[in-house]
N, C-alpha and C positions, 0 to 999 in steps of 0.2 A: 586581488581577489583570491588569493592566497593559488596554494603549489595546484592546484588544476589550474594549466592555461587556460586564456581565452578561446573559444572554439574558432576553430580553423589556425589556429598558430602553432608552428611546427612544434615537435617533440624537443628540438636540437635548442629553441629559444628559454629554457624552462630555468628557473633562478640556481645559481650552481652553488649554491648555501646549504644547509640544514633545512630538510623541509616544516615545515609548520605542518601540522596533521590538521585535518577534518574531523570535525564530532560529527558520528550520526546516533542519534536517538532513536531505540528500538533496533543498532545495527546487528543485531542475532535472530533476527527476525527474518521473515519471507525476504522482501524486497532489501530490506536494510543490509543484510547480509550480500544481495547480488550488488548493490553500489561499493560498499566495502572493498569486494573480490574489483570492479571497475577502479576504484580508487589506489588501492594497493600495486596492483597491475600495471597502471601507468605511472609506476616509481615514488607515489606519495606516501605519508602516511595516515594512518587512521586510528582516530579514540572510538570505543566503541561503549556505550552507556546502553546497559538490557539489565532488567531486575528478570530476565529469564522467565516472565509467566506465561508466556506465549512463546517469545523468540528461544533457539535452541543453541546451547556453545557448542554442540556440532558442525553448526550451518559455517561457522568460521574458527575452527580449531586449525584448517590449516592457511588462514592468512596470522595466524598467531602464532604458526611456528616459522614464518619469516623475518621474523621482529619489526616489522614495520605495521602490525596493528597491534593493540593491547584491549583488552577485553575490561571494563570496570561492571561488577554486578553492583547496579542500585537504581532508584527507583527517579523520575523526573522531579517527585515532586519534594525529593531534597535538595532545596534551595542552596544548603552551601555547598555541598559535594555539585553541581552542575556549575555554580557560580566557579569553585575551583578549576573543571572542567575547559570551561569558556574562556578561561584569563590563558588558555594555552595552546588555542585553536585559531585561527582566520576563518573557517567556514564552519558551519552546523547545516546540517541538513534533520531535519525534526520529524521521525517515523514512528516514534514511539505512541501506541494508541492501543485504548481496548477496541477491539474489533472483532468483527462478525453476530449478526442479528441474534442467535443463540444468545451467546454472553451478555448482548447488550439486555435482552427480553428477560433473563435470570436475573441479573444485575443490575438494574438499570442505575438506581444510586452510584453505588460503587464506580461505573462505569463513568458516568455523567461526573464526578465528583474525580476521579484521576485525569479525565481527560483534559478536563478544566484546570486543576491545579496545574498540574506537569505543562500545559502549554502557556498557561500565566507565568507560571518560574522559569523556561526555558528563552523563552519571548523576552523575558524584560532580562536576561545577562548576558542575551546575545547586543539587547541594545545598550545595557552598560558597559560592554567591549569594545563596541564596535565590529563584530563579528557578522560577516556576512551568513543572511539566516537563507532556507528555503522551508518553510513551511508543510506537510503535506495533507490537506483536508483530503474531502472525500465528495464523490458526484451525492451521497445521501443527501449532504444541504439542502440538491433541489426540490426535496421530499417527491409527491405525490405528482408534480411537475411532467408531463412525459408526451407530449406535444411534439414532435419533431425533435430536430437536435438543438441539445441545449448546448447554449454557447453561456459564456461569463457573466452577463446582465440578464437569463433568465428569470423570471419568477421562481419563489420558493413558495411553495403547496405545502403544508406540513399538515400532520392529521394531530388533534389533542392533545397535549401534555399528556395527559396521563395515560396514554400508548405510550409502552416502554420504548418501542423501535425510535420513537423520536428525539430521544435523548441524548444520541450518538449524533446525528443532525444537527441539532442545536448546539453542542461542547464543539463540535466540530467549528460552528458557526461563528463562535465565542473565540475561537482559535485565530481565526480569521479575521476578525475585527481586532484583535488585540493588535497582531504582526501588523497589520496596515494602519493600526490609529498609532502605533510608535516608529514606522517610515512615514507618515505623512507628519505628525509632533514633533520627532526625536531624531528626521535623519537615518531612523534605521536600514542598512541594505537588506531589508525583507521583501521574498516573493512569496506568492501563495501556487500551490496546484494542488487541484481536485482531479484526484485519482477514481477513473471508472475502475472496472473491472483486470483488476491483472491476475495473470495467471503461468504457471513455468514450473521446474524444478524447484523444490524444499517446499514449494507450499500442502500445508496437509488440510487435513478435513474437517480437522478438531471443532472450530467454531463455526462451520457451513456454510464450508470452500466448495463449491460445484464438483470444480472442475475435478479437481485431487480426487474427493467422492467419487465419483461415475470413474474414473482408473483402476481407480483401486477396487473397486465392485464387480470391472469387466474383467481384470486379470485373477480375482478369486472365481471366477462362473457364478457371480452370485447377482441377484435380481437389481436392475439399477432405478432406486426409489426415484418418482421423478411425483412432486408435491403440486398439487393442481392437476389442471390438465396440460400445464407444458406448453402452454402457448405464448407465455410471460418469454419477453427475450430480454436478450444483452449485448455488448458490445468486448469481446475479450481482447485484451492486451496482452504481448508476452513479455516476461518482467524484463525481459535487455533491452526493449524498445524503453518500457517508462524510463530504466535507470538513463537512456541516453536522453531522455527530455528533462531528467532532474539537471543532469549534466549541464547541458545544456542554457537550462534557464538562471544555470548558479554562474553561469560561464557570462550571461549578459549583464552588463549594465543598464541598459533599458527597461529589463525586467523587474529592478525593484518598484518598488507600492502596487506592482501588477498580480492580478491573476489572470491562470490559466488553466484549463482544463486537460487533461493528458489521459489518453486512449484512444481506440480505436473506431473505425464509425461501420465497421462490416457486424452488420445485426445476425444473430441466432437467436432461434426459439430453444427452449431446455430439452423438449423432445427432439430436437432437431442436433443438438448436443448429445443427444444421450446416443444419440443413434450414429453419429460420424465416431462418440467413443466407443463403441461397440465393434463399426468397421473397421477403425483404425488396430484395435489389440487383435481384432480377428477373434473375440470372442463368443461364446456361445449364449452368453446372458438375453435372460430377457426384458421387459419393462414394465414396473409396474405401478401403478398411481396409488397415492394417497391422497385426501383431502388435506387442507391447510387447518381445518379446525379438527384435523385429528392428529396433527403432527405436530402442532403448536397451541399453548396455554395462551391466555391471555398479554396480549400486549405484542401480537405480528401484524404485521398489516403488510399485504403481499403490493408488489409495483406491477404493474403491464410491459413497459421497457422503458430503458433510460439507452440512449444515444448520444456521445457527446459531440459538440463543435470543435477541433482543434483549430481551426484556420487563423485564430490568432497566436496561436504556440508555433506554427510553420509559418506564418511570414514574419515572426521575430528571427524564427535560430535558423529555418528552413527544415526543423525536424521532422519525419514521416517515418509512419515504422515501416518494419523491414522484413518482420516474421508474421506471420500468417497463426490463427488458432489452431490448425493442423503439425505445422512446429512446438507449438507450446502440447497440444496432446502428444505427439512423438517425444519431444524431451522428459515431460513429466512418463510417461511410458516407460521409459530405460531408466533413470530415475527410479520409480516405486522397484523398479522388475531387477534392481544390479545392488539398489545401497537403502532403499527407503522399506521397501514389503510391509507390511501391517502392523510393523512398532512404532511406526512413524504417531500413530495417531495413539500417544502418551498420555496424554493426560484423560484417558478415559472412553469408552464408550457415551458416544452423543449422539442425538438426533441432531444429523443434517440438515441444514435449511437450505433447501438443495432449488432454490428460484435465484441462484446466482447473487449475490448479494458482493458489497465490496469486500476488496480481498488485499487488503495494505493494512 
């Protein structure tokens, strides 16, 4: 299952050869970059595949000056360059996605049409390798869904095609039936996880990250937009918790043709976020509402809360997180306040979609 051990197996048992690296896709990205920094750290090595339109060669310039990562710019959805990729890896872990409701609601083609290609070409050369895959969908699948906690066999609610926000939902969904219809056909070692909300260090605000937003607005004193009235909640994860359940589930053999859902089940309301980021900088901001039909064109459609079930991700690996959303505010805190400050958000002045939406 290539150079990450099986979990719980000593450091000391690990193959004393030439390590075979890990591909992750999208690993200059939020999350893909903290497994990267996990992967590298415990002695492996890592390919790193970002066409940079979201992810940053910042986020891992210095596991690339250890030589044990290498950075390749290009895009998923060039089938030979991944196919090259894959003939040289044992693991993929698959991050690469357009995300956040902004992008998807401006783009919805574009968006719908990379998500899909890139996990069609990614998916079918991990299974003509033999390469163990990890998939990473998203809680959106379970669209409109918001009933208690949703566990793996939820129902999916989705609102009309022609709501843009749905687009992302369904590629996502399309993502997810490929990787399990080529391990249940073809044998593939693929697992699926649907990532709720994570949150931590490098993530910015660009496509309408909450959390990064309301930081970066308390440590400027400037007004923290909060969209609705703020009663819509969420469930936040901190990204070293996800990256140790990606770990984790790449680590079992049980877990392939399985999904699983990964985050956290401690619910917050957005005003109830806005206001512990507030206490936590110690800042003087105050709060202010927008409507959703004035923040947003056509093609948003706001959630109430999504809550996931892990109970089957912790009786497979025994995983449970470990940080708390008051660490992930504190980290991102020092963070924006030491190396991040307000260049962070690159690629432009955007309107926030600041009802928490996923953040992978």
């Amino acid at each position: 299952m290539g150079c990450l051990p099986p979990r719980n197996q000593p450091p000391e048992t690990r193959r004393e050869v030439d390590p075979i690296p890990q591909l992750i896709t999208g690993g200059a990205g939020f999350i893909g970059s903290h497994l990267a920094d996990r992967i590298v750290h415990g002695g492996d090595e890592v390919l790193i595949l970002d066409d940079l339109s979201t992810g940053r060669r910042e986020n891992v310039e210095h596991l690339l000056a250890t030589g044990r990562a290498r950075l390749v710019e290009g895009s998923t959805e060039d089938a030979e360059l991944v196919d090259a990729l894959m003939s040289q890896v044992d693991g993929c872990f698959h991050l690469a996605s357009a995300v956040g409701v902004q992008l998807i609601c401006e783009r919805p083609l574009d968006s719908l049409l990379k998500n899909v290609r890139g996990s069609d070409v990614v998916i079918g050369a991990a299974s003509h390798h033999d390469v163990r895959l990890v998939f990473a969908s998203t809680s959106e699948i379970y669209g409109k869904d918001s009933v208690g906690k949703l566990h793996e066999e939820s129902d999916r609610i989705l609102g009309p095609p022609q709501v843009g926000r749905w687009t992302y939902a369904n590629a996502k969904v399309f993502g997810e039936m490929v990787a399990l219809g080529h391990a249940a056909e073809h044998g593939t070692r693929a697992t699926v996880v649907r990532l709720f909300n994570t949150v931590g260090p490098r993530q910015t605000g660009a496509y309408g990250m909450v959390v990064p937003t309301f930081v970066r607005q308390a440590l400027n004193g400037e007004e923290l937009t909060v969209f609705g009235d703020g009663r819509q909640s969420r469930c936040f994860a901190h990204v070293s918790d996800v990256v140790a359940a990606l770990v984790a589930v790449y680590a079992s053999d049980e877990a392939v043709g399985e999904v699983f859902n990964v985050g956290t089940s401690m619910e917050i309301t957005i005003l109830e976020l806005a206001q512990m980021v507030i206490e936590r900088t110690e800042s003087t901001s105050q709060i202010g509402f927008v409507p959703f039909d004035e923040a947003y064109a056509e093609g948003f459609e706001e959630l109430g809360r999504r809550k996931p079930d892990t109970s089957a991700l912790e009786r497979l690996t025994g995983w449970r997180p470990q940080l708390t959303l008051e660490d992930a505010i504190d980290h991102m805190i020092n963070y924006q306040g030491t190396t991040w400050g307000d260049a962070l958000d690159e690629h432009g002045d955007h309107e926030e979609e600041l009802s928490a939406v996923d953040a992978h």
